[in-house]
C-alpha angles and dihedrals in degrees: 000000000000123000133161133161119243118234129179092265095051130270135351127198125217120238104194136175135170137223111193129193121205131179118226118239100230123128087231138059114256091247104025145033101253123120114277091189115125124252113030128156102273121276087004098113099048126127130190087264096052086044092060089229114172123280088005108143132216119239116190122237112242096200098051087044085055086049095060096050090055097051088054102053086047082059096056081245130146121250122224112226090204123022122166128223113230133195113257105207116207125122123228131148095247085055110078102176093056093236138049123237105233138140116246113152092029113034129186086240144037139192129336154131153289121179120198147184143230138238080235096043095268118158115201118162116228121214125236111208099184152342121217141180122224135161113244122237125232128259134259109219105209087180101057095084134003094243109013129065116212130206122229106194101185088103094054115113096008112151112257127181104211096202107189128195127227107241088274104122121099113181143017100267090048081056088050096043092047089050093044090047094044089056092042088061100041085056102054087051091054087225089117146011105215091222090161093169083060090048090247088131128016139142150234110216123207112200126177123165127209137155113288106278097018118122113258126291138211116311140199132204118229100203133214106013116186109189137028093237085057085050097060095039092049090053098047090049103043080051091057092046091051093044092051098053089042096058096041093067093266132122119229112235122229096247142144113252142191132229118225101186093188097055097041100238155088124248136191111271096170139322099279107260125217135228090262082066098070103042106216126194128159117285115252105209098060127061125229114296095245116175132192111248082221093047083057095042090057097054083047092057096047092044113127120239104267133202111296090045097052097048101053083051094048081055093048100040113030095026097224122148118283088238096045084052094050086058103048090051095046088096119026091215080068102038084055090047101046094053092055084056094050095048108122093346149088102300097193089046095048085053102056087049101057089035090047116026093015101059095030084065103043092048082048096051094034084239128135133220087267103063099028120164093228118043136228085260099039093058088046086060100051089051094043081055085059088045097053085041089233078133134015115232092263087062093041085065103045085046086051094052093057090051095055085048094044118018096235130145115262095237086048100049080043099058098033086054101043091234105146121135121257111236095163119128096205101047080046099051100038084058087050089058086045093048099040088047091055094046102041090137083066104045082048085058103043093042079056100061105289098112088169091078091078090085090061091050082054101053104039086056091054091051082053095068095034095256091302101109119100120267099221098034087052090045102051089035087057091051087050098050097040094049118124106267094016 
């Protein structure tokens, strides 16, 4: 999709990339034992080597080492069979060390791929350059006290997976697809919960603009990032800043910026430092990351099927829309639901369902697909109730409606509220003759040429027993009974 923002001296395009952190779902740090488990009281899951004491050793995390493997292989990427940890040297109070252990010139992964759609359809693959694992620094807490700052170390030393872009993205809403597909992912792997309001996944966003077909200019890099709403409207207004200093006669300078995202704008954090800065070298208390080919294979192979897959098999087997099916995969708590509900049963029907009634419901109540008020069964059992015709689709709403009120069962709402559907020919059939016998001006109309009128008759049949007669037997009875000659 094309975007690019107008200046005075005609259009910019938008360079964009994305560094994502993401931290790694594991019960323990990557280089100690202590919790890695979010909200603790502060300073309560800290262990020597978060603390940074004296002669304490790393160990590596298996498991998050496993994590980000997987992740990897979710994002088509290569996986590096040895990768190496270096220090990381810069000097802040919730650092203790001094230094973060992190992987710059070997990473754990290489290159790889996203792709992405469209609000028009659109498909664009977006390049990985590289995956990385890194241990995560504490927090300074500013609120705590009018004059002192205080340290929380329970992050320290949690696993991230810093996962950064190659320059690909060109507007505001392929940042936001790319952000929306990669937690998704994440997600479906279980290697992280993309809980960006807790911190567990944000990103630093690099945005440069140039004329369309220029090499790249200066960029600068917006940190820490919590939303992907933040995200867009970061992107859109750090563009207009740099097209605004471009076109009066300036030069953007490489720098790290801020998002405020009450005030609308982007302010100077600090002067963008380069690798040199930090002057990393191998750490010396860990070995090389070296990984059996076998041990890789293995996580590939158990590797769960993830978006993409899915949909194009939601598609083949249950025939639903493409777009119905994007939707339905975009969480894999959905996708699981919505396939308990199909089983056996009208897919396209169970879909509409999930994507219409269901949603409706959980966005009214502030609820999500995992603690639904109505289960995956619950709702089969509402539809298998259509499908037996015990019920028309008006009362299944209104059923559905009480189940979501009161947790109940559909057969049992059906039967305490007396809500069965009439199939009865002759109960048909006797509100036809009520109905034809008030509204004899009609029938005289519609006897006369005005064959639209058949829906009135319908529906005022269907008013007549209170919406519980059967659609198609009220249907088939009325022609019947308004047939020339009958």
């Amino acid at each position: 999709m094309s975007y690019t923002v107008d200046g005075a001296t005609g259009p910019w395009e938008l360079v964009i990339g994305l560094e994502v952190h993401a931290q790694v779902i594991s019960q323990a740090k990557l280089f100690s034992g202590a919790s890695a488990t979010y909200g603790g009281e502060p300073n309560s899951q800290v262990s020597l080597v978060d603390a940074a004491f004296p002669g304490m050793l790393p160990v590596p995390n298996e498991f998050c080492v496993a994590q980000a493997v997987r992740t990897g292989l979710g994002l088509d990427a290569h996986v590096n069979l040895v990768s190496r940890f270096d220090r990381k040297n810069y000097f802040y109070a919730d650092l203790p060390a001094g230094y973060q252990i992190s992987q710059f010139t070997h990473p754990i992964v290489g290159a790889g791929r996203i792709e992405i759609e469209l609000g028009d359809g659109t498909r664009r693959d977006i390049g990985i350059t590289r995956l990385h694992l890194e241990q995560d620094a504490g927090k300074s807490l500013h609120d705590q006290d009018p004059t002192r700052s205080f340290i929380d170390l329970n992050r320290s030393g949690v696993a991230l997976m810093e996962i950064v872009s190659e320059p690909d993205l060109r507007s505001p809403e392929e940042a936001g697809a790319y952000l929306r597909k990669l937690r998704t992912i994440l997600r479906y792997l279980g290697t992280c919960d993309g809980n960006m309001e807790e911190g567990s996944m944000r990103a630093d966003v690099n945005v440069s603009v140039r004329r369309h077909g220029e090499p790249f200019r200066t960029r600068c890099e917006i940190k820490n990032v919590n939303s992907i709403r933040y995200v867009m409207q970061a992107v859109e207004v750090e563009a207009r800043r740099q097209v605004a200093i471009w076109e009066a006669g300036g030069t953007v300078d490489q720098e790290t910026r801020l998002f405020d995202p009450q005030r609308g704008e982007t302010r100077s954090l600090r002067t963008k430092e380069d690798a040199h800065d930090y002057r990393y070298f191998p750490d010396p208390d860990l070995l090389p990351l070296v990984l059996d080919e076998d041990w890789v294979a293995a996580l590939k192979a158990a590797l769960p099927e993830l978006p993409d897959a899915k949909r194009l098999r939601f598609v083949s087997q249950y025939g639903i829309p493409a777009y119905d099916a994007a939707v339905l995969v975009a969480e894999r708590d959905t996708a699981q639901f919505f396939e308990t509900v199909a089983a056996g049963r009208d897919a396209r029907l169970a879909s509409n369902w999930v994507i219409g009634e269901l949603f409706a419901a959980l966005n009214r109540t502030g609820r999500t697909i995992a603690d639904s008020p109505v289960t995956a069964e619950a709702l089969g059992g509402l539809l298998d109730l259509m499908a037996d015709r015990t019920i028309n689709g008006k009362i299944a709403k209104e059923v559905f409606e009480a189940m979501v009120e009161t947790g109940e069962g559909a057969s049992a709402i059906v039967e305490r509220k007396g809500l069965r559907q009439v199939v009865d020919v002759g109960a048909i059939d006797s509100a036809i003759d009520t109905v034809l016998a008030a509204h004899a001006d009609k029938l005289a109309e519609y006897r006369s040429g005005k064959d639209k009128l058949f829906g009135f008759f319908v529906g005022q049949v269907m008013k007549a027993m209170a919406g519980k007669g059967n659609p198609a037997l009220v249907n088939e009875a009325l022609q019947r009974r308004l047939a020339p000659g009958a």
